[in-house]
C-alpha positions as CSV (number, residue, x, y, z in Angstrom):
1,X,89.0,-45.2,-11.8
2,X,88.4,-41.9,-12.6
3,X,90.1,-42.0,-15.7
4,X,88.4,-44.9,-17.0
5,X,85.0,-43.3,-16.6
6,X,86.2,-40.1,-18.4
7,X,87.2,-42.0,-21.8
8,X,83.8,-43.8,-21.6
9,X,82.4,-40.7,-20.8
10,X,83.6,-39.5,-24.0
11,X,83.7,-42.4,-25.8
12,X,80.4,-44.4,-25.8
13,X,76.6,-43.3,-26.3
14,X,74.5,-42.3,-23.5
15,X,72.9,-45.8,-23.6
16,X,76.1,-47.5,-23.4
17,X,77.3,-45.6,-21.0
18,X,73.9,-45.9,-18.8
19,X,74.0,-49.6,-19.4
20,X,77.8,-49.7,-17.7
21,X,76.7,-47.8,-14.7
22,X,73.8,-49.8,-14.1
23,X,75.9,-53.2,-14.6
24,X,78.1,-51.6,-11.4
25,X,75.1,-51.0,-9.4
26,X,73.5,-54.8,-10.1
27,X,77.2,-55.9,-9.1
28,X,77.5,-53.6,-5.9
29,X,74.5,-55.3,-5.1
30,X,74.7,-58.7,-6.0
31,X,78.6,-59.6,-6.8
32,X,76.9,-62.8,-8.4
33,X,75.6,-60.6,-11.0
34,X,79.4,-60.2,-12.8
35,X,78.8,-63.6,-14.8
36,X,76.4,-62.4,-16.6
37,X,77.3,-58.8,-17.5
38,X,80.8,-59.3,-17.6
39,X,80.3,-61.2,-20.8
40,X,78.0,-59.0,-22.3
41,X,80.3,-55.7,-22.1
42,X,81.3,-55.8,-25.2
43,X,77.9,-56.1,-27.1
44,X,76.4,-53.4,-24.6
45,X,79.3,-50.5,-24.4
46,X,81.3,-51.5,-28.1
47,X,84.4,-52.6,-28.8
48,X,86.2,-49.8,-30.6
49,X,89.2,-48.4,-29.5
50,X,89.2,-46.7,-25.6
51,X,91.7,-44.1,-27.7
52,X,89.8,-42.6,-30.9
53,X,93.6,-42.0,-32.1
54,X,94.5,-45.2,-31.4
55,X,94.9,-47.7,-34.6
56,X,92.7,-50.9,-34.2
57,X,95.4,-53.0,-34.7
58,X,97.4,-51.6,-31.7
59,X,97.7,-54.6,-29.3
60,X,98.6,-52.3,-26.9
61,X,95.4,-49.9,-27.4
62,X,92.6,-50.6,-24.5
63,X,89.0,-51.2,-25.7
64,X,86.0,-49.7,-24.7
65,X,85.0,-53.2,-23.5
66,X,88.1,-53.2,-21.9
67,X,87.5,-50.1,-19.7
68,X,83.8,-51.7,-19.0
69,X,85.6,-54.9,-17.8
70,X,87.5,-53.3,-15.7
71,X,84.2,-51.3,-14.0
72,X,82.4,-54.4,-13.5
73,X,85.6,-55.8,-11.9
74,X,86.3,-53.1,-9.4
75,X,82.5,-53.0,-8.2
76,X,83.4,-56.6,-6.9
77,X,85.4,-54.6,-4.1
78,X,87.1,-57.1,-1.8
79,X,85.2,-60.1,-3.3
80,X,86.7,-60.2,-6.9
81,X,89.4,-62.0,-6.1
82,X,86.7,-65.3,-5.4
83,X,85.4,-64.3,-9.5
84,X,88.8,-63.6,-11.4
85,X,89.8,-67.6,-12.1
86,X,86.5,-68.5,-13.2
87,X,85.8,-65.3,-15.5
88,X,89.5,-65.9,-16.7
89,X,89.4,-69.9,-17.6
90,X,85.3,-69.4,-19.4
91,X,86.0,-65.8,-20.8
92,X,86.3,-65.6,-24.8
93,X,90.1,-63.4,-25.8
94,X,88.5,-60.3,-25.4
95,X,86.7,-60.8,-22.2
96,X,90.3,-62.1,-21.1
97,X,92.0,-59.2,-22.7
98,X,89.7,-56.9,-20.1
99,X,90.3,-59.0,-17.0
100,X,94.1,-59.1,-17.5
101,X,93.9,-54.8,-17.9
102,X,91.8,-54.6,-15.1
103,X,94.7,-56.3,-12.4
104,X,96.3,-53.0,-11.6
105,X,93.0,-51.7,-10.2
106,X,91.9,-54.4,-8.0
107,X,92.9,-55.7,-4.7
108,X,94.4,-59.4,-5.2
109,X,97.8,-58.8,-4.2
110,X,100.5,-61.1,-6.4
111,X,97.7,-63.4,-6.4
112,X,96.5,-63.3,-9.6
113,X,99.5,-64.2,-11.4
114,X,98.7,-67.8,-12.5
115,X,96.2,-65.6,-14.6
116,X,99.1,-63.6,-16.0
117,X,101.3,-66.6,-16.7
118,X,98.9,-68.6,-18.4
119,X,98.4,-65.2,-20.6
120,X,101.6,-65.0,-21.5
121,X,102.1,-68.1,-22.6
122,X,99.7,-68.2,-25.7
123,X,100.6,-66.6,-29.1
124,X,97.9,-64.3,-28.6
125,X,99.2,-60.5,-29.3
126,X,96.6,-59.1,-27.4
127,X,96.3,-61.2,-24.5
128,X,100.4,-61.3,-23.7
129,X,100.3,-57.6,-24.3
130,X,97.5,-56.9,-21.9
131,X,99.3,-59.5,-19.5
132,X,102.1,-57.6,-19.4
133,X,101.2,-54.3,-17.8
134,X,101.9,-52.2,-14.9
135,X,100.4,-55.6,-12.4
136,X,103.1,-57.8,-14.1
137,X,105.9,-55.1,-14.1
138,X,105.4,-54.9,-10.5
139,X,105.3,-59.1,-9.7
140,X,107.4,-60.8,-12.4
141,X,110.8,-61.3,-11.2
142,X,113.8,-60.6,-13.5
143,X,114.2,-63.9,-15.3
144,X,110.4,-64.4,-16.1
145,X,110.2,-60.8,-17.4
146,X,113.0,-61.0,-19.6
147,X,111.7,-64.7,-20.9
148,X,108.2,-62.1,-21.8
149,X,110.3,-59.7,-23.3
150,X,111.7,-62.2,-25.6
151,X,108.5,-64.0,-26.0
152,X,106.7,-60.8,-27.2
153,X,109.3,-60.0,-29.8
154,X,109.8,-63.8,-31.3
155,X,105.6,-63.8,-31.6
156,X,105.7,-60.0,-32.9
157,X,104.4,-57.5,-29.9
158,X,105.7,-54.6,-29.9
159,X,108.4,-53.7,-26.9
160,X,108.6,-50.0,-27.0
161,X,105.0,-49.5,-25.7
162,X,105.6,-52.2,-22.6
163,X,104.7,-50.8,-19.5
164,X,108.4,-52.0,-17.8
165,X,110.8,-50.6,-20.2
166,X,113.5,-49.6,-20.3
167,X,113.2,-49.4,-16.8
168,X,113.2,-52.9,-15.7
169,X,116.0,-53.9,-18.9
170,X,118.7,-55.4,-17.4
171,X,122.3,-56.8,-18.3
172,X,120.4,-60.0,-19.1
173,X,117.3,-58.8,-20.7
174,X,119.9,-57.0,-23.4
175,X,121.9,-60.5,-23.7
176,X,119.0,-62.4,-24.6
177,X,117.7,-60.1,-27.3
178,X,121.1,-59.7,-28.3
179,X,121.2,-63.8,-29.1
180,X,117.7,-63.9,-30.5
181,X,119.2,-60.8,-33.0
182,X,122.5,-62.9,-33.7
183,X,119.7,-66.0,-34.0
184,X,117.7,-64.7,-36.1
185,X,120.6,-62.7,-38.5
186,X,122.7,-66.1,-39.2
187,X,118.7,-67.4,-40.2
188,X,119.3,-64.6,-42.8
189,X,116.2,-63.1,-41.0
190,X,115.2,-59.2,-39.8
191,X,114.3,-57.9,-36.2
192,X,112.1,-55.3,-35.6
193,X,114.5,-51.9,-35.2
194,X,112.8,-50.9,-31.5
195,X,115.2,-54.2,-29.9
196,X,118.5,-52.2,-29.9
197,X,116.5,-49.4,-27.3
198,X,116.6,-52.2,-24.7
199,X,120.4,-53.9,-26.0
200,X,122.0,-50.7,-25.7
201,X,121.2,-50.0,-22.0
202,X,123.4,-52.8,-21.0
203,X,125.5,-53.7,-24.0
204,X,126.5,-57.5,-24.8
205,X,129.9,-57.4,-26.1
206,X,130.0,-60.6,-26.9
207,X,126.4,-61.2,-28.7
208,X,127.4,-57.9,-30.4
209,X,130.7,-59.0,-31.9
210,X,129.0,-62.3,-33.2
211,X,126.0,-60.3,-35.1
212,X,129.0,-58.0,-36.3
213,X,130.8,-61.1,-37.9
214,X,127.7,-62.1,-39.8
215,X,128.9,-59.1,-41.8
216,X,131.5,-61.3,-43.0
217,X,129.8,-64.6,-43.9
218,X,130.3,-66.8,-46.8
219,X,126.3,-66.8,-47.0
220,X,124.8,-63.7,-48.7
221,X,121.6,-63.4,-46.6
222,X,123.4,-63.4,-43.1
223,X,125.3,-60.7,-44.4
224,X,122.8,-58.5,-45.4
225,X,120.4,-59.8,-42.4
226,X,123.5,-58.9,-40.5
227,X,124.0,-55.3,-42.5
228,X,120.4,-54.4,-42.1
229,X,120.3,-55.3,-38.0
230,X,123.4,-53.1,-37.8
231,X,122.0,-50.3,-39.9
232,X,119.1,-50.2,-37.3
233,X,121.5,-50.4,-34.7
234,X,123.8,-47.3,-35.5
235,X,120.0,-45.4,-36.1
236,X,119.8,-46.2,-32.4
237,X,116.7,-48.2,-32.8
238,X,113.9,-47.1,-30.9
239,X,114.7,-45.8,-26.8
């Protein structure tokens, strides 16, 4: 946790900062004390970015609320796992958004990934990018990561900055966003360029061939949808 207390550190004012460590004492000594502070992180420590390079409107980016969350939530020791479904169902987004960042720090096991589920299947950018870090890389299994993969790129997270790739891409994860390509080409539609980084580890020759004979379609938006994909492609996208 080191880290998280640096960036604070050097991210917050002294009264912020005092008001964080003394919300971790009141919850070292009263765990009950997380239901009321948790909620209040980001009025007390700010909500800019953890990152002062980081853009706002990075989904990806933590908060400084987040890194408080996740303070609060690690001074629960052994006993957050009895606070995590409550926080999680009466938290607001960002209070959700913290909780969900916080998983890789605390000791629940797989057992918080109802939490992560239920994250990942609302069209919030923020909360199914913050469900999918380095606690979901580690418990998804193949065919529920890839369906997050694809989910992020049809609601418009950004892939390159997932904590699993390219490293957990497989022969099925580049066949699925091969076909959402092909889909979303013969809808005379654009994908975001960064797709073909995770296609071309394991490449579909079939989905590939069909996006290629958009090229020649009697409809002249699926064969510049189908140019403009391709273009991207032979760029090589974004590893």
């Amino acid at each position: 946790m080191s880290d998280l207390w640096g960036a604070l550190e050097e991210r917050v004012s002294p009264d912020a900062l005092a008001w964080v460590r003394e919300s971790v004492a009141a919850i070292e000594a009263d765990p009950g004390a997380v239901r009321t502070r948790f909620p209040m992180a980001g009025r007390k420590a700010g909500r800019a970015p953890l990152d002062p390079d980081a853009s706002p409107d990075d989904v990806h980016a933590w908060t400084v609320d987040d890194a408080a969350r996740a303070l609060l939530l690690v001074a629960l020791g052994d006993g957050v796992e009895a606070e995590l479904a409550d926080l999680y169902r009466f938290g607001d987004a960002a209070e959700r958004r913290g909780l969900l960042r916080a998983l890789p720090y605390l000791p629940v096991g797989d057992r918080a990934m109802g939490i992560v589920d239920d994250a990942i299947r609302t069209n919030d950018t923020r909360l199914v990018a913050a469900a999918l870090g380095p606690y979901a890389t580690a418990h998804l299994d193949d065919a529920a990561y890839d369906q997050a993969v694809l989910k992020c790129v049809f609601i418009g997270v950004p892939i390159a900055p997932l904590d699993g790739l390219p490293a957990r891409a497989t022969a099925e994860t580049a066949r699925m966003l091969a076909a959402f390509v092909h889909e979303r080409v013969a809808a005379g539609r654009d994908v975001p360029a960064e797709v073909w980084g995770v296609i071309d580890r394991h490449p579909p020759a079939e989905e590939l061939a069909a996006i290629d004979a958009e090229r020649g379609s009697e409809f002249a938006d699926r064969r510049e949808a189908a140019e403009r994909a391709l273009a991207h492609h032979h760029q090589g996208g974004v590893a």
